[in-house]
VMD Tcl script that draws the C-alpha trace (Angstrom):
set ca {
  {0.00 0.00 0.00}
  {1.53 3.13 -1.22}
  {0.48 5.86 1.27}
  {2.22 9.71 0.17}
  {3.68 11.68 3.06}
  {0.86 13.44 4.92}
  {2.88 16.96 4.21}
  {3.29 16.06 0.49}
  {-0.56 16.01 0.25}
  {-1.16 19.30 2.40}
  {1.53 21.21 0.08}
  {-0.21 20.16 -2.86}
  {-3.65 21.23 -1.97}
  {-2.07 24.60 -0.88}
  {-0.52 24.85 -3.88}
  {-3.74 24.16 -5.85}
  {-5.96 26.30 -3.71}
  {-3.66 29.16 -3.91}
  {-2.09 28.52 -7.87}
  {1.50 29.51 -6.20}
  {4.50 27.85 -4.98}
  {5.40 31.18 -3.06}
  {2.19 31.71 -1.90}
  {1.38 28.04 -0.53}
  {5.52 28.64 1.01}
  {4.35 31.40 2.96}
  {0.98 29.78 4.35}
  {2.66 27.12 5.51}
  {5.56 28.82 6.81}
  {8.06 27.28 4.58}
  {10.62 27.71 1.82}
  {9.72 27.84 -1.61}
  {12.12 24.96 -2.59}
  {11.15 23.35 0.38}
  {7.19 22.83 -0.76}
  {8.56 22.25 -4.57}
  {10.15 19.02 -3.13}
  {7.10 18.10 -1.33}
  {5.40 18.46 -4.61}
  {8.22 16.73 -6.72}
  {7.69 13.87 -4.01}
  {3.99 13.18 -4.23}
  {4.29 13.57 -8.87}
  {6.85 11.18 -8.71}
  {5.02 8.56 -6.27}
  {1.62 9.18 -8.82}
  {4.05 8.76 -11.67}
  {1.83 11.92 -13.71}
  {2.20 15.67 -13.60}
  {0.07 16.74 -11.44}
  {0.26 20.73 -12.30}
  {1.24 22.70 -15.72}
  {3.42 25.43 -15.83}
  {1.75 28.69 -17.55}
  {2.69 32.11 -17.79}
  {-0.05 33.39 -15.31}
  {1.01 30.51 -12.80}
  {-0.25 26.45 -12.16}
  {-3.06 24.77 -13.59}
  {-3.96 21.44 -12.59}
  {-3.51 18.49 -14.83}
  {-6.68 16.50 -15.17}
  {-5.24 14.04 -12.84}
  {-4.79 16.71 -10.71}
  {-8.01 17.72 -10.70}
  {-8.63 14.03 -9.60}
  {-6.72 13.85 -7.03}
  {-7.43 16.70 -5.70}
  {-11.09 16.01 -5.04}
  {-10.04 12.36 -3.81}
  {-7.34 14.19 -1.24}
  {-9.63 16.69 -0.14}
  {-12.28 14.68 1.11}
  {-9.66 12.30 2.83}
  {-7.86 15.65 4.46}
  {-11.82 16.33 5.65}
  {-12.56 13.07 7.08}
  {-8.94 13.40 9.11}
  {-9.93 16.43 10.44}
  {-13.23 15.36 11.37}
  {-11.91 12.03 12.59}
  {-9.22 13.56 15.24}
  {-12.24 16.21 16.28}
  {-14.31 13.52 17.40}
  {-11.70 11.93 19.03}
  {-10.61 15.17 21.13}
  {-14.53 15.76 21.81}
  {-15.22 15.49 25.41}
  {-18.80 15.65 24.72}
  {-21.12 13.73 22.29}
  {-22.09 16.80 20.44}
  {-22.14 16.71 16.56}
  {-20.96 19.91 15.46}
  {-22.31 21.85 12.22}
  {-20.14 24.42 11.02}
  {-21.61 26.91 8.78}
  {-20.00 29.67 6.70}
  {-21.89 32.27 5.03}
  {-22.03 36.09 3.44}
  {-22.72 38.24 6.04}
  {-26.68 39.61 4.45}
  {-27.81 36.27 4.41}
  {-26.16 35.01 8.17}
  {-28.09 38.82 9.36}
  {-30.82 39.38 7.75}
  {-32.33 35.46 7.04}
  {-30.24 32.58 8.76}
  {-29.93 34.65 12.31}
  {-33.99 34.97 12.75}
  {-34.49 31.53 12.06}
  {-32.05 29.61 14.29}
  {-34.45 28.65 17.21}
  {-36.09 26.93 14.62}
  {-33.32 25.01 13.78}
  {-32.41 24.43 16.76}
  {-36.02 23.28 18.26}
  {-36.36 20.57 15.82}
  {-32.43 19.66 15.98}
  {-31.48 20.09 19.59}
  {-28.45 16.87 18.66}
  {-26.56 19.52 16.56}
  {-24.55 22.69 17.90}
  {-24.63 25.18 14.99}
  {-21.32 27.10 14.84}
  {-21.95 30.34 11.81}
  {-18.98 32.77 10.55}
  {-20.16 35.20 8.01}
  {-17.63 36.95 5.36}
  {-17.82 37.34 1.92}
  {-14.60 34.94 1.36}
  {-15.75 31.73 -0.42}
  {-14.07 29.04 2.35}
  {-11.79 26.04 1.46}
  {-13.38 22.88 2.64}
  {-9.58 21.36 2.58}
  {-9.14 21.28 6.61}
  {-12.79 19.60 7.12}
  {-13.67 22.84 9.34}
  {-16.46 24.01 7.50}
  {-19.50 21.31 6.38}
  {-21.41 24.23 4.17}
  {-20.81 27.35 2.64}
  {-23.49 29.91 1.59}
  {-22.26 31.84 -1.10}
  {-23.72 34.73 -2.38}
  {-22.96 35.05 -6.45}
  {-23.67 33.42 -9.76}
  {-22.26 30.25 -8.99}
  {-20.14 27.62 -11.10}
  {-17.60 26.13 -8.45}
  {-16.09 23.02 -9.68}
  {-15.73 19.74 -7.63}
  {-18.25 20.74 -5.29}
  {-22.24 20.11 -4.51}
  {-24.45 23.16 -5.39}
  {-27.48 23.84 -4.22}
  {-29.10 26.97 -5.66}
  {-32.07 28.91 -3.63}
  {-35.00 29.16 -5.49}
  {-37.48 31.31 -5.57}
  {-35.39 35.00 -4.37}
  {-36.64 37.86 -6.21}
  {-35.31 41.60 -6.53}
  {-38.14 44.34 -5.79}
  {-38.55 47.59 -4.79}
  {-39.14 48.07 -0.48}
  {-39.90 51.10 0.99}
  {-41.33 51.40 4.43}
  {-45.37 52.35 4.94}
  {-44.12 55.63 6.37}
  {-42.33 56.78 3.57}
  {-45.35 55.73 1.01}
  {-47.60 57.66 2.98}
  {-45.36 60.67 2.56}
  {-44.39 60.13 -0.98}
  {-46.72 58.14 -2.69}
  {-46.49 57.23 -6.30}
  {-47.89 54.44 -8.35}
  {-45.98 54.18 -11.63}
  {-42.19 52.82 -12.14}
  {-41.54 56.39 -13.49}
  {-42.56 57.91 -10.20}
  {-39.48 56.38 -8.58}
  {-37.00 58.74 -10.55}
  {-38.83 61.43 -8.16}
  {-37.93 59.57 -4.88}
  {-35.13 58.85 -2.65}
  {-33.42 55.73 -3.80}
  {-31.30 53.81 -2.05}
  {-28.07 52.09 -3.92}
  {-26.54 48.37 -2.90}
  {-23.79 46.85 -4.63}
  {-25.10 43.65 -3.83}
  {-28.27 42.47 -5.69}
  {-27.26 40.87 -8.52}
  {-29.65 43.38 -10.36}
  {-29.19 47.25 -10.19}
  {-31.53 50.03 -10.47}
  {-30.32 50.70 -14.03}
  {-31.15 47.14 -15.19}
  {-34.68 47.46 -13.48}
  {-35.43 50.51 -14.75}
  {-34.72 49.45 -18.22}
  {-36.56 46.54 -17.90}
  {-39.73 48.56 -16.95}
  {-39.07 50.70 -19.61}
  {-38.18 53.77 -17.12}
  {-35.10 55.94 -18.96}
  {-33.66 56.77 -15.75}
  {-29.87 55.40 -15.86}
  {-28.34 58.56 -14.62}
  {-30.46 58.98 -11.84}
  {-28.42 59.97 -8.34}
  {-29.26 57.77 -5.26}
  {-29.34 59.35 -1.71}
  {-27.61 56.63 -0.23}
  {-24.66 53.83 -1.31}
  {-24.01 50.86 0.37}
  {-21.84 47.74 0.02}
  {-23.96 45.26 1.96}
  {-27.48 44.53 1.56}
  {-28.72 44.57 5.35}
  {-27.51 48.33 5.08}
  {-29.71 49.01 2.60}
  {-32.59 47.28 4.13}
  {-32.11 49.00 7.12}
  {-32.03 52.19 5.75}
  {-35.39 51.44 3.76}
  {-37.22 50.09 6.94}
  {-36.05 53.47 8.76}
  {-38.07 55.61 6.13}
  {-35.02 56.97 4.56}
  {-35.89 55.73 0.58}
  {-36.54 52.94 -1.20}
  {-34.31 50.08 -1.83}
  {-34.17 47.69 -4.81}
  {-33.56 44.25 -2.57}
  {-33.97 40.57 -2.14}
  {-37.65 39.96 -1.19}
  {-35.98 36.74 0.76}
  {-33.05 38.95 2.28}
  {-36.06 41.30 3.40}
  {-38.46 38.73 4.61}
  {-38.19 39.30 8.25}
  {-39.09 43.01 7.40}
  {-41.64 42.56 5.49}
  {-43.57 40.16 8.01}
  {-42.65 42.68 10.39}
  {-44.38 45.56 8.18}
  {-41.72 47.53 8.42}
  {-41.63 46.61 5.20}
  {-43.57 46.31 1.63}
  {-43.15 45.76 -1.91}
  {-44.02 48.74 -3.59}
  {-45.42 47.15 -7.01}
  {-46.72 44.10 -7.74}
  {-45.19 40.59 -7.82}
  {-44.59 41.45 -11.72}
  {-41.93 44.17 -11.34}
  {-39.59 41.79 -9.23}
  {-37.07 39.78 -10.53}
  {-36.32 36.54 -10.06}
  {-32.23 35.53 -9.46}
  {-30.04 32.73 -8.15}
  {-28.25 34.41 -5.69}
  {-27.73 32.18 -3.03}
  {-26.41 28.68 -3.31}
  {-25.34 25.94 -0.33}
  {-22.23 24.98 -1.67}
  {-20.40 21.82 -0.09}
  {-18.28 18.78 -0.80}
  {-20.16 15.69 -2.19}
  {-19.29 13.40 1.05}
  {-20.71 15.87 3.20}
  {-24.21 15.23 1.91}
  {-23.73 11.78 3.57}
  {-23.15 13.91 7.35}
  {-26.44 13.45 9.22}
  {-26.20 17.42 10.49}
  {-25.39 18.60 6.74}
  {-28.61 16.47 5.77}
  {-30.51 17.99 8.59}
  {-29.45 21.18 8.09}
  {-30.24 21.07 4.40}
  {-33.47 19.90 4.87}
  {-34.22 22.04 7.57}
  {-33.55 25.41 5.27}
  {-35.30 23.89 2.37}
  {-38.40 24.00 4.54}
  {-37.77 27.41 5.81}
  {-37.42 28.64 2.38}
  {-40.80 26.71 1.45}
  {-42.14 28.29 4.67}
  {-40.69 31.99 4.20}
  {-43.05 32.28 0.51}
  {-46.23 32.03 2.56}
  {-48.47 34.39 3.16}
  {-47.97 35.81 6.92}
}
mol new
graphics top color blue
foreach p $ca { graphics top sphere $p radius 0.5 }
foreach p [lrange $ca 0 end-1] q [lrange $ca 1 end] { graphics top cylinder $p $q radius 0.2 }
display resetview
């Protein structure tokens, strides 16, 4: 049985996570020659290449692109394995990374339920908007925020988010209008985030408005909700992102359901053994059903 060194492996995932030499060196807090033996090691014991040289850096081989989804899910399971050996309790542990709108504005209000119908599972959340690397087995899941497309992982798109434009009662009742062309009048509100912008909605509705100033600018979506639910202008948000809101009433959509727009914003993104977890399948079930259970009527 022909077992590679364990540092061989973790300099070549390093190396293919970070498509340097130098910069896997200076994660690992080594020399540049010294991970370019540990590579030369592990392509001679495969007996294939398992990178190409290019001008803009490394590119896996196609058996590197094997082996590197074999090795990561075997670096996973060790990491998991000595966990649950250094566990002094029998708690399973679901660790969750996501952006930062979703973990505020949906995942956050919804965690009793989670944990009411999974009191077996301790849910650990970090929230950034760095995709994670699943290489170290820390993180199960990973909701990513995006148009998707990551190779050699699981996908799971949300369905069913739409783009609209919220405004709080208050600020209807001050400034009321009824026609897309009435918002060029109003106080808008500007997010980076939403995967459509004002300037695509408004051309969609027909509206020539695409050098229309906004009052406010904001790189995070919960900003911008915030600021519409405080009466300051109207946002152009996810209807999902802004669910709690909108139960609330602080709230509304200010046109019907056919001026939003539907996107694939959110995805659950995850290696393929994970699915077989029993807190990753819990945990995807469970926000399936919340989903399924946020698109009803209040």
């Amino acid at each position: 049985m022909r077992i590679p060194p364990l540092k061989s492996i973790i300099a070549f995932e390093c190396i293919a996570r970070t498509k340097s030499v130098n910069r896997a060196a200076e994660e690992l807090d080594l020399t540049a020659s010294a991970v370019s033996h540990q590579l030369g090691n592990l392509e001679t014991m495969v007996g294939q290449p398992l990178f190409q040289r290019t001008g803009r850096g490394l590119i896996l081989t196609p058996t590197g692109e094997r082996y590197l989804a074999d090795v990561t899910g075997s670096l996973a399971d060790l990491s998991r394995a000595t966990e649950r050996a250094s566990s002094r309790k029998e708690v399973d542990i679901l660790r969750v990374h996501s952006s930062p709108s979703f973990g505020l504005m949906w995942l956050l209000p919804r965690l009793s339920f989670f944990q009411e119908t999974n009191g077996d599972v301790q849910l650990n959340v970090a929230c950034s908007y760095e995709d994670v690397s699943f290489s170290n087995g820390y993180y199960d899941i990973d909701i990513r925020h995006g148009y998707g497309g990551w190779s050699n992982l699981e996908v799971k798109t949300v369905r069913g988010e739409f783009i609209a434009p919220l405004a709080s009662p208050q600020y209807l009742e001050r400034h009321p209008l009824s026609a897309p062309e009435d918002l060029l009048n109003h106080r808008l509100i500007y997010s980076e985030t939403p995967l459509v912008q004002w300037r695509q909605w408004f051309g969609r509705h027909g509206v020539a408005g695409t050098n229309k100033t906004f009052d406010f600018s904001f790189d995070r979506s919960y900003m911008s909700i915030e600021t519409a639910s405080l009466g300051l202008g109207i946002a152009l948000e996810s209807t999902m992102m802004a669910s709690k809101k909108i139960r609330e009433g602080a709230l509304v959509q200010i046109f019907d359901r056919s001026y939003s727009v539907e996107v694939a914003a959110h995805h659950l993104v995850y290696p393929g053994q994970n699915a077989e977890l029993p807190r990753v399948a819990k945990f995807l079930s469970w926000i399936e059903d919340e989903i399924e259970r946020s698109r009803r009527p209040a």
